[in-house]
Biotite code that builds the C-alpha atoms (Angstrom):
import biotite.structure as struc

atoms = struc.array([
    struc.Atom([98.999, 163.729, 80.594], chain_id="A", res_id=1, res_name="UNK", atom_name="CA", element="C"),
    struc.Atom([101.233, 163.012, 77.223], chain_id="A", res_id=2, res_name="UNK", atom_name="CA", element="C"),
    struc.Atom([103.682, 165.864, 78.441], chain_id="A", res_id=3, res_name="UNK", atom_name="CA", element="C"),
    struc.Atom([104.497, 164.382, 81.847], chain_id="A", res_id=4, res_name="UNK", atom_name="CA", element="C"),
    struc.Atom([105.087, 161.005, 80.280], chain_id="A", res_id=5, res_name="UNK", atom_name="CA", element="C"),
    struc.Atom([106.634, 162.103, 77.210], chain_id="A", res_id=6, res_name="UNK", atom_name="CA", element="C"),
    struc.Atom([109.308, 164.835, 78.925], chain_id="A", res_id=7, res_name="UNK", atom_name="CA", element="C"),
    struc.Atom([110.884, 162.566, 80.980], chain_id="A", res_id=8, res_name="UNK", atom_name="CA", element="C"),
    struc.Atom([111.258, 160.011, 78.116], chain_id="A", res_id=9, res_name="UNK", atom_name="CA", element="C"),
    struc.Atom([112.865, 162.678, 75.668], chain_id="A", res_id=10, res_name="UNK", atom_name="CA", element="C"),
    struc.Atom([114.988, 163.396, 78.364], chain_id="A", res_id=11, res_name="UNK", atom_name="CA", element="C"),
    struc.Atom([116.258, 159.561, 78.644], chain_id="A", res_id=12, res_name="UNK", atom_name="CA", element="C"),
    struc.Atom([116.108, 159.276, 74.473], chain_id="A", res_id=13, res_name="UNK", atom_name="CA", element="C"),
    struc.Atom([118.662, 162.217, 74.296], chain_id="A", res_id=14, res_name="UNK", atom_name="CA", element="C"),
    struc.Atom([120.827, 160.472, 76.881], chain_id="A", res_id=15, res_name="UNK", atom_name="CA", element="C"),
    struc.Atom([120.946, 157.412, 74.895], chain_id="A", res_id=16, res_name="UNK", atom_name="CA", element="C"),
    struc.Atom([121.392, 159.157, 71.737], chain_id="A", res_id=17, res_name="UNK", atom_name="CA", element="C"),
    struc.Atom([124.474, 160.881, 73.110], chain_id="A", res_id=18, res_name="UNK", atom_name="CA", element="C"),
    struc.Atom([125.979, 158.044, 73.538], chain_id="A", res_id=19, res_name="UNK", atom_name="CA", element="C"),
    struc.Atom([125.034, 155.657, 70.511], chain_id="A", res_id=20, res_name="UNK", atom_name="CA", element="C"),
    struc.Atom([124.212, 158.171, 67.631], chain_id="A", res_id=21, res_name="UNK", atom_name="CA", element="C"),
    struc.Atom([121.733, 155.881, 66.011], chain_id="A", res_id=22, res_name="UNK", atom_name="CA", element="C"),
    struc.Atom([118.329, 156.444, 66.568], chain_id="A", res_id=23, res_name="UNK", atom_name="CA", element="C"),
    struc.Atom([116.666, 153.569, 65.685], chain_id="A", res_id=24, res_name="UNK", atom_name="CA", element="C"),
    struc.Atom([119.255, 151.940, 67.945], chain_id="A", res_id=25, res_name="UNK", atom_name="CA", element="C"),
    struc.Atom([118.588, 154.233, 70.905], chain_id="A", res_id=26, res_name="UNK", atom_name="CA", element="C"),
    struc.Atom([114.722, 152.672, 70.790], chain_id="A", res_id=27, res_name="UNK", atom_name="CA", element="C"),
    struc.Atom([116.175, 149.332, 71.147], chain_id="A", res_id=28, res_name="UNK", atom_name="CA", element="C"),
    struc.Atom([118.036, 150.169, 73.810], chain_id="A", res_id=29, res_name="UNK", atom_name="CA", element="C"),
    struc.Atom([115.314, 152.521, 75.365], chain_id="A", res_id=30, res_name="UNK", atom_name="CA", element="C"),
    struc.Atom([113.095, 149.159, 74.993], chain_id="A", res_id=31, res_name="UNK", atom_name="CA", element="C"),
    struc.Atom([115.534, 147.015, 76.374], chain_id="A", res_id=32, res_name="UNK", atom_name="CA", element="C"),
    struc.Atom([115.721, 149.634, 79.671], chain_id="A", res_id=33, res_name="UNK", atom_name="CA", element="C"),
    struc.Atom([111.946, 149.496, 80.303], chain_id="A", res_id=34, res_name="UNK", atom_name="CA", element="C"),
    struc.Atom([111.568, 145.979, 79.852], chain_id="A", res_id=35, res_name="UNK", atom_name="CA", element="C"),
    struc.Atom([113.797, 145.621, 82.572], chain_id="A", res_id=36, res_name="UNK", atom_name="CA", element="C"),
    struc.Atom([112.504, 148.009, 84.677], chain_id="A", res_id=37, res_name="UNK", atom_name="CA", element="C"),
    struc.Atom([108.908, 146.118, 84.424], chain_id="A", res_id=38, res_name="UNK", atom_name="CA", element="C"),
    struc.Atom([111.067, 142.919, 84.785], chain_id="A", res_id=39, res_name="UNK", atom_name="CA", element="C"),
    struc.Atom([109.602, 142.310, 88.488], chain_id="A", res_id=40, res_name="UNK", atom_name="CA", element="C"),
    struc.Atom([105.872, 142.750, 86.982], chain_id="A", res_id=41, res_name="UNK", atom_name="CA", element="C"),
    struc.Atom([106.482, 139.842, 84.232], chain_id="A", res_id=42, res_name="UNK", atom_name="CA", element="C"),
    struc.Atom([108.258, 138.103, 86.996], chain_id="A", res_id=43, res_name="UNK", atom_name="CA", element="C"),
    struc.Atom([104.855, 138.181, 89.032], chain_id="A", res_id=44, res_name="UNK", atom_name="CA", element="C"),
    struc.Atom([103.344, 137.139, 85.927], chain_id="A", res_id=45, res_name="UNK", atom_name="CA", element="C"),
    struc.Atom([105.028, 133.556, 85.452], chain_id="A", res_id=46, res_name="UNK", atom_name="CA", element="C"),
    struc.Atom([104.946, 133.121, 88.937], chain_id="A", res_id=47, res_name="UNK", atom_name="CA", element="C"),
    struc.Atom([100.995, 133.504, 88.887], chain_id="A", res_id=48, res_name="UNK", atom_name="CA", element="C"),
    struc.Atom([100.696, 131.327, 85.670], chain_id="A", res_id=49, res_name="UNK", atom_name="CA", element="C"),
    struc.Atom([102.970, 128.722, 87.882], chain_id="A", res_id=50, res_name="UNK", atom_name="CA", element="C"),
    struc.Atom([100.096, 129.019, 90.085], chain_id="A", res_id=51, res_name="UNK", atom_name="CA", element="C"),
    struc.Atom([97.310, 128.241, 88.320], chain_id="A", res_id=52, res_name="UNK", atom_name="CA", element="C"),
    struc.Atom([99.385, 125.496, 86.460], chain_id="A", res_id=53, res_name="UNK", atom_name="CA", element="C"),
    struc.Atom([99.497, 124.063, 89.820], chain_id="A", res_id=54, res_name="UNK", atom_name="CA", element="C"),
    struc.Atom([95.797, 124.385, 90.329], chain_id="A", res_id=55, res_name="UNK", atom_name="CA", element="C"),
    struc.Atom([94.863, 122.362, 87.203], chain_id="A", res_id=56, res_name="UNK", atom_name="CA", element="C"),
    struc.Atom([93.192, 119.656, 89.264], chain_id="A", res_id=57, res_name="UNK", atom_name="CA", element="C"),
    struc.Atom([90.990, 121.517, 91.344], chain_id="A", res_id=58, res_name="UNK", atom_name="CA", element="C"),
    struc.Atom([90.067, 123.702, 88.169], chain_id="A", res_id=59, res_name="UNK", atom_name="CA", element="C"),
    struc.Atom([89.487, 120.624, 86.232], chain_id="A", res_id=60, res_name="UNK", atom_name="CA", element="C"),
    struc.Atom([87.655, 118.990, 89.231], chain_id="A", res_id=61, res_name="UNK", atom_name="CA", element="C"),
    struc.Atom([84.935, 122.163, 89.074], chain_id="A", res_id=62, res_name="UNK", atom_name="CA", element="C"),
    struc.Atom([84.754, 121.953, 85.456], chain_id="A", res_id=63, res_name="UNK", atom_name="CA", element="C"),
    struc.Atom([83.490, 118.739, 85.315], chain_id="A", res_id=64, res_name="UNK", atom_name="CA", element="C"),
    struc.Atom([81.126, 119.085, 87.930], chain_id="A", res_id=65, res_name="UNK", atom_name="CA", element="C"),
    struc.Atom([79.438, 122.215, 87.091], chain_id="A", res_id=66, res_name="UNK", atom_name="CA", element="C"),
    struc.Atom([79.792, 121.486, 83.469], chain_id="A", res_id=67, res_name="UNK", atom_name="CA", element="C"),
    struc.Atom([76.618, 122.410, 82.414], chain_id="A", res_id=68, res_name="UNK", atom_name="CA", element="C"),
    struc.Atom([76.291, 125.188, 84.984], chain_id="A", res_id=69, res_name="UNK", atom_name="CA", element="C"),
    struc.Atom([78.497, 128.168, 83.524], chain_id="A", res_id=70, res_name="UNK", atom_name="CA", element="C"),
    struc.Atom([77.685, 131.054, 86.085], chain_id="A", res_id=71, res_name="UNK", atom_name="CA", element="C"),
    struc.Atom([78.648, 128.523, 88.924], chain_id="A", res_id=72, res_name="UNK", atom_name="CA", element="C"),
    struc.Atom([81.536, 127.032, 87.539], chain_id="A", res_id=73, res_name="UNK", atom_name="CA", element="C"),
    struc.Atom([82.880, 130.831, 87.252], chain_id="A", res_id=74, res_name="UNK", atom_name="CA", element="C"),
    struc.Atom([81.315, 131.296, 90.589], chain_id="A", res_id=75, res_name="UNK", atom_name="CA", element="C"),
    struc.Atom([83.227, 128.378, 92.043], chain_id="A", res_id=76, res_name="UNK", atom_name="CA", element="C"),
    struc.Atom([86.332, 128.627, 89.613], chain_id="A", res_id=77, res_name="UNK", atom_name="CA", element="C"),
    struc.Atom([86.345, 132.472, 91.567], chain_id="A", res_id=78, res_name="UNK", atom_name="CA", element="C"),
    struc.Atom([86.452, 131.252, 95.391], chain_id="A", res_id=79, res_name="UNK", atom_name="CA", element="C"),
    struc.Atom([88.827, 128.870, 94.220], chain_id="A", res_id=80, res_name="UNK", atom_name="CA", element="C"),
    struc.Atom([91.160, 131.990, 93.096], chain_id="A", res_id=81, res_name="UNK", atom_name="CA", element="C"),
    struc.Atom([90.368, 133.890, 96.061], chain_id="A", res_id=82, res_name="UNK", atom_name="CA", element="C"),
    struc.Atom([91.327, 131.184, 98.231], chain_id="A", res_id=83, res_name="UNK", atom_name="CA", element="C"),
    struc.Atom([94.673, 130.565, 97.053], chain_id="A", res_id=84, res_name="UNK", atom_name="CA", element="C"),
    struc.Atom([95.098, 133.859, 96.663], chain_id="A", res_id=85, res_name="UNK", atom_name="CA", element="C"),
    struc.Atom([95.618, 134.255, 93.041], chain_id="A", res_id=86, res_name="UNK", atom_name="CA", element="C"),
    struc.Atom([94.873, 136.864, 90.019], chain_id="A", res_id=87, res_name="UNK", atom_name="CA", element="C"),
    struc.Atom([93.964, 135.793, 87.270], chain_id="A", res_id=88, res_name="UNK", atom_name="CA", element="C"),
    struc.Atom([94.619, 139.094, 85.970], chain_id="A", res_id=89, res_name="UNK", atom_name="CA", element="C"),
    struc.Atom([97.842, 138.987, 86.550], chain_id="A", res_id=90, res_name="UNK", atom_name="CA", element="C"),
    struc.Atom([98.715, 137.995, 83.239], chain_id="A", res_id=91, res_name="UNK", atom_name="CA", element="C"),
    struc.Atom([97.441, 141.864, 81.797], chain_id="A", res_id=92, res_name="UNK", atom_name="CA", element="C"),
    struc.Atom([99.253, 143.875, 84.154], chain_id="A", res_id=93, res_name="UNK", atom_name="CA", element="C"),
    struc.Atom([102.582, 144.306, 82.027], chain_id="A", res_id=94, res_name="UNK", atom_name="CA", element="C"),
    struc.Atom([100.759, 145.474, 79.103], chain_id="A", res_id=95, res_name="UNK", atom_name="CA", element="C"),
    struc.Atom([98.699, 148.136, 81.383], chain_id="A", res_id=96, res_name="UNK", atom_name="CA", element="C"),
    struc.Atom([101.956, 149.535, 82.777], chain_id="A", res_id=97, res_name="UNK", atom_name="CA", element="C"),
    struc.Atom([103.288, 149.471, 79.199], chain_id="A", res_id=98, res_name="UNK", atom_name="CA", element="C"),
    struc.Atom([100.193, 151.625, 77.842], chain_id="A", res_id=99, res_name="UNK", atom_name="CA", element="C"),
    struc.Atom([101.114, 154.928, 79.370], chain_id="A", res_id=100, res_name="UNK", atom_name="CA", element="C"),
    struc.Atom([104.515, 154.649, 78.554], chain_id="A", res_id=101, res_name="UNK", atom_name="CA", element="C"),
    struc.Atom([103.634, 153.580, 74.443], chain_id="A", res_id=102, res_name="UNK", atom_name="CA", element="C"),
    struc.Atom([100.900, 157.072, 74.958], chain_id="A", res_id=103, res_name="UNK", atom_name="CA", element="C"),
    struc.Atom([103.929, 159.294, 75.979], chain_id="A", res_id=104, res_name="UNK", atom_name="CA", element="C"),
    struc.Atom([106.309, 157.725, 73.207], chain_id="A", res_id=105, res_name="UNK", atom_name="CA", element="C"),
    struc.Atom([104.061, 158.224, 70.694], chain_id="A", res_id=106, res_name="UNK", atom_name="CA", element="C"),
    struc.Atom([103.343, 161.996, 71.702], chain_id="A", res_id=107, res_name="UNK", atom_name="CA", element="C"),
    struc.Atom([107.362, 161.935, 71.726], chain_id="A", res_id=108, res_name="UNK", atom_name="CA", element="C"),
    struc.Atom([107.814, 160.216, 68.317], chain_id="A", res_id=109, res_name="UNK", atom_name="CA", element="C"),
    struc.Atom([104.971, 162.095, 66.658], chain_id="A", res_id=110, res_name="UNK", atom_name="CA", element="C"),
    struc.Atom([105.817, 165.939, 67.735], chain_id="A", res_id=111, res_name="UNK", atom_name="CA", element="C"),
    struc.Atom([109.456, 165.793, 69.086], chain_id="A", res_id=112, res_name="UNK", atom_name="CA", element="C"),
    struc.Atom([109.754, 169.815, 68.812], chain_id="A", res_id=113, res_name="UNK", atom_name="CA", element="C"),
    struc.Atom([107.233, 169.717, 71.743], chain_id="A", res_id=114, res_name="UNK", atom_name="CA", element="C"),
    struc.Atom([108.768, 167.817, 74.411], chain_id="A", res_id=115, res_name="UNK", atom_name="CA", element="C"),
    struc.Atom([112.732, 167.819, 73.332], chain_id="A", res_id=116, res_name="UNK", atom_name="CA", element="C"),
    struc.Atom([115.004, 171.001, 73.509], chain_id="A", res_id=117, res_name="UNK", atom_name="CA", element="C"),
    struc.Atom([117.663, 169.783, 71.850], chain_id="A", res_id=118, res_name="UNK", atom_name="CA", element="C"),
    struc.Atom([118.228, 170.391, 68.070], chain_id="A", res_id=119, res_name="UNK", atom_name="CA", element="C"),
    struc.Atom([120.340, 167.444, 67.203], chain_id="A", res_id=120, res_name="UNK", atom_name="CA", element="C"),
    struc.Atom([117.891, 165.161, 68.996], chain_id="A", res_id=121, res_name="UNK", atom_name="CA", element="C"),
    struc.Atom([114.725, 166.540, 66.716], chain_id="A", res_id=122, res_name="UNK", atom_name="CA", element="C"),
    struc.Atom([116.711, 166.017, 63.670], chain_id="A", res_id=123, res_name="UNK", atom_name="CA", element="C"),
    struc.Atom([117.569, 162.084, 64.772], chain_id="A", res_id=124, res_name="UNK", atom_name="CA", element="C"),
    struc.Atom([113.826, 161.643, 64.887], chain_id="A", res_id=125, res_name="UNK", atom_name="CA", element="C"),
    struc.Atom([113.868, 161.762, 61.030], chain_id="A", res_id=126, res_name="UNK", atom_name="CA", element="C"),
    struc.Atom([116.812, 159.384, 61.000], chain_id="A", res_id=127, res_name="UNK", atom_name="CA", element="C"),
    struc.Atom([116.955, 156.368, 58.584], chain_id="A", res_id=128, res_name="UNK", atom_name="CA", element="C"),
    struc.Atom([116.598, 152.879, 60.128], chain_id="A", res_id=129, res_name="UNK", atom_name="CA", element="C"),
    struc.Atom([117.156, 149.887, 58.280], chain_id="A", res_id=130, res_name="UNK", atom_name="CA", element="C"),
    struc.Atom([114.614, 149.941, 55.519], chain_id="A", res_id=131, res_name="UNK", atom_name="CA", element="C"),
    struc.Atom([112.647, 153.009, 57.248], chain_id="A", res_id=132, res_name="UNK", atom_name="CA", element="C"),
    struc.Atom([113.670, 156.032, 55.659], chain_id="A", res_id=133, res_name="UNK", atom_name="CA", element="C"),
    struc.Atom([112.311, 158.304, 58.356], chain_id="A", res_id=134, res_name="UNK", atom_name="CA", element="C"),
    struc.Atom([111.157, 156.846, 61.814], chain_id="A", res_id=135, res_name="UNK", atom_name="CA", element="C"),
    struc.Atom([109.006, 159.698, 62.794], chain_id="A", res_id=136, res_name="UNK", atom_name="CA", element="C"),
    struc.Atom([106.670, 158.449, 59.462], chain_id="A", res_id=137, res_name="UNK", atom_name="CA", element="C"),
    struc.Atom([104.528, 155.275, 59.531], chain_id="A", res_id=138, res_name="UNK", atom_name="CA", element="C"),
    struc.Atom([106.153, 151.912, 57.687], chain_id="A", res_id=139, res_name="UNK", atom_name="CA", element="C"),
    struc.Atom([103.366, 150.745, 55.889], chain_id="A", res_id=140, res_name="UNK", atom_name="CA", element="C"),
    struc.Atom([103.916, 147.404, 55.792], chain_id="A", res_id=141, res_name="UNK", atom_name="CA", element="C"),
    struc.Atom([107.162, 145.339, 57.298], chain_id="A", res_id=142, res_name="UNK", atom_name="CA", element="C"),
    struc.Atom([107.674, 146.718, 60.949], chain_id="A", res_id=143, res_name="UNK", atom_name="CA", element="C"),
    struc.Atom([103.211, 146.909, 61.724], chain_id="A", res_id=144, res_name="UNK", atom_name="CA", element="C"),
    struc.Atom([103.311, 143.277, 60.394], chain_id="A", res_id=145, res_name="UNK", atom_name="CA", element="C"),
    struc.Atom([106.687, 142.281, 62.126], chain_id="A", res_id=146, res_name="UNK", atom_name="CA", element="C"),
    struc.Atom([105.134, 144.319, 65.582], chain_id="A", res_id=147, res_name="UNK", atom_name="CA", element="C"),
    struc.Atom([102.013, 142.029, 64.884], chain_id="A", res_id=148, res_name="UNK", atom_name="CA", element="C"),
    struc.Atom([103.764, 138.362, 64.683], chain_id="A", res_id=149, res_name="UNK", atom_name="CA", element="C"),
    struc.Atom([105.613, 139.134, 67.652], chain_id="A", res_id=150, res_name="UNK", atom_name="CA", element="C"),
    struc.Atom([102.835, 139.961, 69.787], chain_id="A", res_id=151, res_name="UNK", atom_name="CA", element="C"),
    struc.Atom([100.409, 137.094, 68.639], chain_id="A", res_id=152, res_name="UNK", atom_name="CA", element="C"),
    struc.Atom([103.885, 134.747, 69.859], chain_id="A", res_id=153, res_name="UNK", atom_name="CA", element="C"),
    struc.Atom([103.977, 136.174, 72.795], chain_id="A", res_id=154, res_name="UNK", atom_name="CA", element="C"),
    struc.Atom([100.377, 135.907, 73.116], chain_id="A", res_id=155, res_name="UNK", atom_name="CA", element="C"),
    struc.Atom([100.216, 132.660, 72.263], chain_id="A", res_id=156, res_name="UNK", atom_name="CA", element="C"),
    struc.Atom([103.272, 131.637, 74.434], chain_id="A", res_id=157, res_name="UNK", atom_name="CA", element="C"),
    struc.Atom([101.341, 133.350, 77.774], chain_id="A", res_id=158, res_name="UNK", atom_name="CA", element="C"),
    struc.Atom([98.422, 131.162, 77.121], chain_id="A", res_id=159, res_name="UNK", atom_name="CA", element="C"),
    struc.Atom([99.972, 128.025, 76.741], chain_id="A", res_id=160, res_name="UNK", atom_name="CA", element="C"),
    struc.Atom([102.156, 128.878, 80.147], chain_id="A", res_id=161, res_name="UNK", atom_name="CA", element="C"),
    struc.Atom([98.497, 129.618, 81.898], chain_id="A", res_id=162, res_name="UNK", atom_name="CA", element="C"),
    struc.Atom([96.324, 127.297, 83.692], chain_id="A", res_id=163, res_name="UNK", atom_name="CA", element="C"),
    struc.Atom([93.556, 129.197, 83.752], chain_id="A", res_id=164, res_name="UNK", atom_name="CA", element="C"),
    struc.Atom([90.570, 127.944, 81.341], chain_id="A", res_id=165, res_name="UNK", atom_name="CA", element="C"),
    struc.Atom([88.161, 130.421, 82.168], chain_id="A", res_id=166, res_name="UNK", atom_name="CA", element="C"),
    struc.Atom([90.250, 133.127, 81.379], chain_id="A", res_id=167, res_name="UNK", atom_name="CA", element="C"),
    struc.Atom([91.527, 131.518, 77.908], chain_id="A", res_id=168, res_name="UNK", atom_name="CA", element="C"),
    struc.Atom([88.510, 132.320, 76.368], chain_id="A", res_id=169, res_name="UNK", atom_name="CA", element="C"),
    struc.Atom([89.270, 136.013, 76.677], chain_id="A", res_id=170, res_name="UNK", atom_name="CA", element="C"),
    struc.Atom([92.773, 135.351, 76.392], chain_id="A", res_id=171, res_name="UNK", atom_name="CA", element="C"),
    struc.Atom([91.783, 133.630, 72.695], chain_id="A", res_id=172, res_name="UNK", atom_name="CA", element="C"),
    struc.Atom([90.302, 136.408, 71.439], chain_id="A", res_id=173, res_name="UNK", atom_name="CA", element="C"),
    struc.Atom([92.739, 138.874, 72.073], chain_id="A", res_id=174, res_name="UNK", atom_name="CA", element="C"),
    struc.Atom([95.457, 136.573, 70.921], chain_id="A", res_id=175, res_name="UNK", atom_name="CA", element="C"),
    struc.Atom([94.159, 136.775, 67.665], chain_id="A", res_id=176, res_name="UNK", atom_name="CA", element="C"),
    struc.Atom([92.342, 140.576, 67.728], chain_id="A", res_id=177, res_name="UNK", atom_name="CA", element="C"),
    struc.Atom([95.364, 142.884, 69.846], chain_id="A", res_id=178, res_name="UNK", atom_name="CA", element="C"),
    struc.Atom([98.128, 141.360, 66.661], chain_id="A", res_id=179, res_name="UNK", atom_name="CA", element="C"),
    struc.Atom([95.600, 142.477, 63.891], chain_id="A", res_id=180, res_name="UNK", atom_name="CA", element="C"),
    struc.Atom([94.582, 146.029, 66.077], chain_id="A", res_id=181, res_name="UNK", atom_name="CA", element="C"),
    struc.Atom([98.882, 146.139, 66.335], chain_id="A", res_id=182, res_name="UNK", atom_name="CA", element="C"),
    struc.Atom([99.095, 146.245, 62.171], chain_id="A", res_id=183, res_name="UNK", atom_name="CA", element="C"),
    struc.Atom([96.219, 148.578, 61.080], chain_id="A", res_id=184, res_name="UNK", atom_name="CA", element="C"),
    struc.Atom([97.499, 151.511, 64.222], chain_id="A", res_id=185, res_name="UNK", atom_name="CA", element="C"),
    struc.Atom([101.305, 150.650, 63.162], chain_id="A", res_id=186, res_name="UNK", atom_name="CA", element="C"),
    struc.Atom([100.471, 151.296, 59.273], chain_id="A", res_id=187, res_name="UNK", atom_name="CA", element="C"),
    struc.Atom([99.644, 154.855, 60.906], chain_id="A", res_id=188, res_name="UNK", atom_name="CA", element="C"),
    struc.Atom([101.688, 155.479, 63.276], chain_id="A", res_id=189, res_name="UNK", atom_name="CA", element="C"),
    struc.Atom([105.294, 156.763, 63.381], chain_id="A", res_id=190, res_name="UNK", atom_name="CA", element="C"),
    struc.Atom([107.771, 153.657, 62.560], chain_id="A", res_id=191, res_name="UNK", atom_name="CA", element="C"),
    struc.Atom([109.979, 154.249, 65.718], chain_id="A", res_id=192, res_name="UNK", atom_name="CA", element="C"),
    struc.Atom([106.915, 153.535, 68.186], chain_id="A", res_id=193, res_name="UNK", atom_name="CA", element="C"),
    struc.Atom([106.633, 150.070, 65.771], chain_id="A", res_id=194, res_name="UNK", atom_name="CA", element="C"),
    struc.Atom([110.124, 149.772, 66.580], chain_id="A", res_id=195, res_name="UNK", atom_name="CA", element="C"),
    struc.Atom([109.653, 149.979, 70.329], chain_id="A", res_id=196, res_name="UNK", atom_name="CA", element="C"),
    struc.Atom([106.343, 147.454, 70.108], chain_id="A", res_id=197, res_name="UNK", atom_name="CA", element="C"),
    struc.Atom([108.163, 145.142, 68.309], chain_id="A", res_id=198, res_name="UNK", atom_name="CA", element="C"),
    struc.Atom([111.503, 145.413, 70.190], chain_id="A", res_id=199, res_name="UNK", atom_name="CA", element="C"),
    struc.Atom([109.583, 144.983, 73.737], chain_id="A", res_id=200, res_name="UNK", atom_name="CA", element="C"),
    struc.Atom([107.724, 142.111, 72.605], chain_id="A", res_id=201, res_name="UNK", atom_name="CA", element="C"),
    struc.Atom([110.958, 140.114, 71.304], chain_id="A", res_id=202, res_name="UNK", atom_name="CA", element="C"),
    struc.Atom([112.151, 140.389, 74.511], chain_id="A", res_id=203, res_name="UNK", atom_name="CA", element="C"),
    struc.Atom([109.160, 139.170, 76.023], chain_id="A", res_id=204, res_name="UNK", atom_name="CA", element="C"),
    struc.Atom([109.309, 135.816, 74.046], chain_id="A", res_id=205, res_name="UNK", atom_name="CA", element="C"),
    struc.Atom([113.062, 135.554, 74.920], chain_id="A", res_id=206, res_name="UNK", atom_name="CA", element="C"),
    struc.Atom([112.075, 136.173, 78.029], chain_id="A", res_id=207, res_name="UNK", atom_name="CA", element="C"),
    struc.Atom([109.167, 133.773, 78.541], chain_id="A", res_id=208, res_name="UNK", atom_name="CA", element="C"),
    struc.Atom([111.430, 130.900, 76.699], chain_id="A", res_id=209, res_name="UNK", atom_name="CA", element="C"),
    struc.Atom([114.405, 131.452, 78.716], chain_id="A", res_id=210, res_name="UNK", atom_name="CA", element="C"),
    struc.Atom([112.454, 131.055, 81.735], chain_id="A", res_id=211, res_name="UNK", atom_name="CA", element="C"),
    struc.Atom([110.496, 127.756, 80.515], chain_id="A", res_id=212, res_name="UNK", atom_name="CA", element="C"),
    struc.Atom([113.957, 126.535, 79.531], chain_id="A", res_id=213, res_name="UNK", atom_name="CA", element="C"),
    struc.Atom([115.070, 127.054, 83.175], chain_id="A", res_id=214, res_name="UNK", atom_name="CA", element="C"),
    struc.Atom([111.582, 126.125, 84.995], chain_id="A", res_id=215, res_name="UNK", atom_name="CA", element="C"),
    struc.Atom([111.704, 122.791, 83.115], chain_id="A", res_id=216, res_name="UNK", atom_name="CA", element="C"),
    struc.Atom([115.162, 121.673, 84.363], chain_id="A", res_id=217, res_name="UNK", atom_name="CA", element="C"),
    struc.Atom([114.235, 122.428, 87.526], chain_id="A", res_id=218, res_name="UNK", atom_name="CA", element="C"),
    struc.Atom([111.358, 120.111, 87.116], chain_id="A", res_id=219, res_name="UNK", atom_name="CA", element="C"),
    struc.Atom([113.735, 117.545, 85.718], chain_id="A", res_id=220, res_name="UNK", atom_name="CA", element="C"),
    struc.Atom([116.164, 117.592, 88.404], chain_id="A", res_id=221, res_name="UNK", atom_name="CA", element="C"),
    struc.Atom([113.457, 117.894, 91.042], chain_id="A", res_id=222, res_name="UNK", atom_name="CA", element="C"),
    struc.Atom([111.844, 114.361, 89.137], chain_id="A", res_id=223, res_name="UNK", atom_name="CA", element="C"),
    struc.Atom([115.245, 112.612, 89.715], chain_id="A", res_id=224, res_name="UNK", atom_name="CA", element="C"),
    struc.Atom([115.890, 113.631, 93.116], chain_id="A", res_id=225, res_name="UNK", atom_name="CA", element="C"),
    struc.Atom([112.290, 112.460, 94.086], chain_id="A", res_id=226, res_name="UNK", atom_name="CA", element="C"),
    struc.Atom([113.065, 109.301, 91.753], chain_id="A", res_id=227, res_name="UNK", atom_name="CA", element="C"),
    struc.Atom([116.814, 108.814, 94.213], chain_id="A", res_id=228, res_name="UNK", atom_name="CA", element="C"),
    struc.Atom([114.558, 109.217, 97.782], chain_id="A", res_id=229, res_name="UNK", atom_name="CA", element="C"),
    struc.Atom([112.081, 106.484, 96.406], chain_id="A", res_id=230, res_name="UNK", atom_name="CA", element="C"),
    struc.Atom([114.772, 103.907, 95.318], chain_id="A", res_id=231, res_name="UNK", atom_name="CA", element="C"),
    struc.Atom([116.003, 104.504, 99.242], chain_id="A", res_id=232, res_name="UNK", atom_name="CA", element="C"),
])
């Protein structure tokens, strides 16, 4: 399973390499291209959240009333979902389609003799990055921790964008326990697939801000309009 993953990505890390002749810049890049390949996933993402935003008073509504009822409120908080036709789920999907693709890099990272031919490629694996002396060796402590912060922001930033208080539970333990999991595997794993954790997740905040930037002027031009047609 590793091999068919982590073939094809040699294949587009000696590409890249070609062309910039920086390794730890050819992850960034690399991250940058599969971020924007799963851009339609993360779009599907806000637009769910934007959903359930929506939903607050009905969800609130149910709360109250079956607020010392827990198995009915998730009962009822569930139809609810399935009649608007919403996942609530939605919000993991990103990472799952990541997970293969972090499995492959790491095989790739890890043992780059196995899945790349090319000579000059295997010897930019051992490449010095910033403070990294050699990416294909775990950074003990800056890049796991940096790789952590980023993904408890953009943890944190996915929850506050989500409507969905049943699933916030969940969503607050993982917040806190997938940012410590990311710094104990990243003090052992090779710094380039730190590289590409933290890269991706960067762009996920930029991405999530950018589109809250955008999302609330449309909500402030949509207020005035609205405010115009009741002056009328």
């Amino acid at each position: 399973m590793t091999r068919i993953i982590a073939v094809p990505l040699g294949y587009i890390l000696d590409a890249l390499y070609s062309f910039i002749d920086n390794y730890g810049i050819t992850i960034v890049v690399f991250t940058v291209i599969i971020r924007l390949i799963i851009l339609p996933l993360y779009a599907a993402q806000l637009r769910s959240m934007s959903q359930m935003q929506a939903m607050q008073p009905k969800i609130k509504e149910i709360q109250t009333k079956y607020a010392n009822d827990s198995q009915m409120m998730n009962i009822k908080l569930q139809e609810l979902y399935k009649e608007e036709k919403i996942n609530p789920a939605m919000g993991c999907l990103p990472l799952l389609i990541q997970l293969p693709i972090i499995w492959g890099l790491f095989g790739l990272l890890r043992n780059p003799t196995e899945y790349i031919n090319n000579s000059d490629m295997v010897l930019a694996a051992h490449e010095s990055f910033l403070w990294v002396h050699d990416l294909s060796q775990p950074d003990l402590w800056l890049f796991p921790i940096l790789a952590g912060v980023a993904t408890f922001i953009s943890m944190k930033l996915t929850q506050s964008s989500s409507g969905n208080a049943a699933a916030n539970g969940s969503m607050k333990v993982m917040q806190y326990f997938m940012p410590i999991m990311i710094v104990w595997m990243g003090r052992t794993l090779p710094a380039g697939l730190c590289l590409y954790w933290l890269t991706s997740y960067v762009f996920q905040i930029a991405q999530t801000k950018i589109t809250q930037i955008v999302r609330g002027r449309k909500s402030s031009a949509g207020g005035k309009k609205g405010g115009k047609k009741k002056k009328k």
